[in-house]
C-alpha positions as CSV (number, residue, x, y, z in Angstrom):
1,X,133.6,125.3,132.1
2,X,136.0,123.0,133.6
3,X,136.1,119.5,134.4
4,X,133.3,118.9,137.1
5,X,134.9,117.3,140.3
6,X,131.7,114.8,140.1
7,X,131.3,112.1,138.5
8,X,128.7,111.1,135.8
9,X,126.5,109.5,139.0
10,X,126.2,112.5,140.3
11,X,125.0,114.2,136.9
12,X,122.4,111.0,136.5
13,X,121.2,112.0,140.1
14,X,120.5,115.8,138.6
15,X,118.1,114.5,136.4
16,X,116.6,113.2,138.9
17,X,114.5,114.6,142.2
18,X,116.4,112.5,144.8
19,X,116.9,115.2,147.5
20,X,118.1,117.7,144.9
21,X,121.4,116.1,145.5
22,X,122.8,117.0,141.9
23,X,121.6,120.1,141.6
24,X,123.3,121.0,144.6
25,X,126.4,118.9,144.1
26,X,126.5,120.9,140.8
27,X,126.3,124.2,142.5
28,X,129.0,123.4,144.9
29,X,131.2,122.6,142.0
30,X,130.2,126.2,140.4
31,X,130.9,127.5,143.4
32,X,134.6,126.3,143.2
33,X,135.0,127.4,139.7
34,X,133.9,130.5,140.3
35,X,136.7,131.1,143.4
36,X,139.5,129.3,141.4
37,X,138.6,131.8,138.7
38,X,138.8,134.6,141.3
39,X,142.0,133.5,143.2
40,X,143.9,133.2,139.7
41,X,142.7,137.0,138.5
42,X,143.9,138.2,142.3
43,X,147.1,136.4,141.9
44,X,147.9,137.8,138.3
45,X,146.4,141.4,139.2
46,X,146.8,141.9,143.6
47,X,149.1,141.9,146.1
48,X,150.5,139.5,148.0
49,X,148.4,141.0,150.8
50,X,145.6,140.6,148.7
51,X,146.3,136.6,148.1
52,X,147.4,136.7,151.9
53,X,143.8,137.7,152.9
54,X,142.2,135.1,149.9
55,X,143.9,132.3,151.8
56,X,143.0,133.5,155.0
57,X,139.3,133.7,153.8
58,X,139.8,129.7,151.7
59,X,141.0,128.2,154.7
60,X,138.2,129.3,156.8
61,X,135.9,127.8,154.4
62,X,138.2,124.6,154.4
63,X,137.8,124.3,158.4
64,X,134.1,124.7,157.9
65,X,133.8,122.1,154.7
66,X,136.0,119.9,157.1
67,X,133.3,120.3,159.7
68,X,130.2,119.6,157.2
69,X,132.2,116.6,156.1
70,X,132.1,115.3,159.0
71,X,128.3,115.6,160.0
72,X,127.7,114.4,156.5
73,X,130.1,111.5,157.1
74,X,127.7,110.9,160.3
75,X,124.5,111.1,157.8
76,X,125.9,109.0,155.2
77,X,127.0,106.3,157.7
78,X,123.5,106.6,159.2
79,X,121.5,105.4,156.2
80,X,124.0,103.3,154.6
81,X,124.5,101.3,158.1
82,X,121.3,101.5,159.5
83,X,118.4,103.1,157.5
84,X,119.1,101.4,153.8
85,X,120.0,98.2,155.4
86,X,116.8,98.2,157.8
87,X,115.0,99.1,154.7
88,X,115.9,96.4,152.6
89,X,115.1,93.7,155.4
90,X,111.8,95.0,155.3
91,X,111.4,94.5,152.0
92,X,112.4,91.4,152.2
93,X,115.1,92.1,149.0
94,X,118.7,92.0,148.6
95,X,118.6,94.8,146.3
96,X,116.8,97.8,144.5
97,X,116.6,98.5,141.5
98,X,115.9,102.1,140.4
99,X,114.6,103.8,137.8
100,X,117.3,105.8,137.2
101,X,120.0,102.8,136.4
102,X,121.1,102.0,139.8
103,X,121.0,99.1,141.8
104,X,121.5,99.0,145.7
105,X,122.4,96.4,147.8
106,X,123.6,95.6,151.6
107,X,126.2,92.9,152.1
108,X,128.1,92.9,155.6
109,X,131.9,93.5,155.9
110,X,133.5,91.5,158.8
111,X,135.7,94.6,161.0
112,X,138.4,94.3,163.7
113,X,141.1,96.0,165.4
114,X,142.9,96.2,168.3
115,X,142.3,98.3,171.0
116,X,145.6,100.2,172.2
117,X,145.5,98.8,175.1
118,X,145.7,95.4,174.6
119,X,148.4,95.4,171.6
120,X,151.0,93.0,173.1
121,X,148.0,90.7,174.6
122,X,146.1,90.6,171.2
123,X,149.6,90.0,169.1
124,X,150.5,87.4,171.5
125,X,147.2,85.7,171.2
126,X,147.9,86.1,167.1
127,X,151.4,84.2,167.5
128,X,149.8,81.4,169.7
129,X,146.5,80.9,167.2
130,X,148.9,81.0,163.9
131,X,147.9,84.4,163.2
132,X,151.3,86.1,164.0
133,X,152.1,86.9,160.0
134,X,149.7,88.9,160.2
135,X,152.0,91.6,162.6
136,X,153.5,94.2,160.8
137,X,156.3,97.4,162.2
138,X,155.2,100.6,161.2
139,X,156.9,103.7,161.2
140,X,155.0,106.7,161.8
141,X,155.3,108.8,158.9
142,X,155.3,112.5,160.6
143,X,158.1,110.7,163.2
144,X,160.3,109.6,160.1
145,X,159.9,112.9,158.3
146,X,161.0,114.7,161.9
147,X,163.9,112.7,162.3
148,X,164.7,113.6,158.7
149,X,164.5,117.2,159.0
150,X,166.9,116.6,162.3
151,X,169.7,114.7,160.6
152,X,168.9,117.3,157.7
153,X,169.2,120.5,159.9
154,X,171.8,119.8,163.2
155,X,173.9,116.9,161.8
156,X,173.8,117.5,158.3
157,X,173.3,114.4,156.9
158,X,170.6,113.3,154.2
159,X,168.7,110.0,154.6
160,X,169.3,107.1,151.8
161,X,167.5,107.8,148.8
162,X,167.2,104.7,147.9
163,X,165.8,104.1,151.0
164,X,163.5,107.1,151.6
165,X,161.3,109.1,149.8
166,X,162.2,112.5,151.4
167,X,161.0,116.0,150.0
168,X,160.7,119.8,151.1
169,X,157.1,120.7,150.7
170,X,156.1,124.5,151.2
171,X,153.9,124.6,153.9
172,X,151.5,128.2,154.1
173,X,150.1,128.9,157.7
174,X,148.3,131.3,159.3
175,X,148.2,132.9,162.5
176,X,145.7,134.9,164.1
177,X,146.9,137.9,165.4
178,X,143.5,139.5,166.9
179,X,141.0,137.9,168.0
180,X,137.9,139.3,165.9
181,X,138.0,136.0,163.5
């Protein structure tokens, strides 16, 4: 069997009963052997059709796992911003210790942005309170590697490499072409 995509916490939590979390965390990862085994008998033995209709079929599944990530990204916020930490309090610790060689604690991490709207206000106010090293340019990536493939593609010309890090990357899409997804 391959490397597992988890790491040994997630094999400590199989031993454990917490939620079944490993054991399902495990099967997940079978579950991803098993295709990877699949998808590289298809691509020595089918069709291109065949591999077509595989990756058809894998990015379905990836648009769904995206979707599940994000509801579990709304769990996993949930207890580790407001469950654990109202938890703790009420314990009146600043960590557990478990059994099972893990220790949990709740610190607090000090956030801030901007708000689009009020960029040139708030960088303003950073210039006048001392803060204005803290302004950086960016350059949007996906608007860099479009101006590349212009000056690539109309005018012919290539951007510094010692510059740029530029590269062709295949990109496989799909399109429906009926409806009956």
């Amino acid at each position: 069997m391959a490397d597992s995509v988890f790491n040994p916490v997630v094999d400590k939590m199989a031993t454990t009963a917490t939620l079944g979390v490993g054991k399902l965390a495990h099967r997940i990862n079978a579950g991803i052997e098993a295709l990877t085994d699949e998808f590289k008998a298809l691509a020595r033995e089918g069709s291109a059709a065949d591999m077509a209709r595989a990756f058809v079929g894998v990015r379905k599944l990836k648009d769904l796992l995206k979707e599940n990530e994000t509801n579990f990204g709304k769990l996993f916020a949930l207890l580790a911003e407001v469950m654990l930490p109202e938890a703790i309090e009420k314990s009146g610790q600043t960590h557990v210790p478990l059994a099972e060689g893990f220790r949990v604690g709740v610190s607090q991490n000090m956030r801030a942005s901007i708000p689009p709207a009020k960029k040139q206000e708030a960088w303003q106010w950073l210039r006048d309170n001392g803060l204005g090293d803290l302004i950086t340019e960016t350059v949007n990536a996906q608007t860099l590697s479009s101006a590349a493939k212009v000056r690539l593609e109309d005018q012919g010309l290539d951007m510094p490499e010692d510059l740029f890090n530029v590269q062709m990357v295949p990109n496989t899409s799909v399109t429906a072409t009926r409806s009956d997804k």
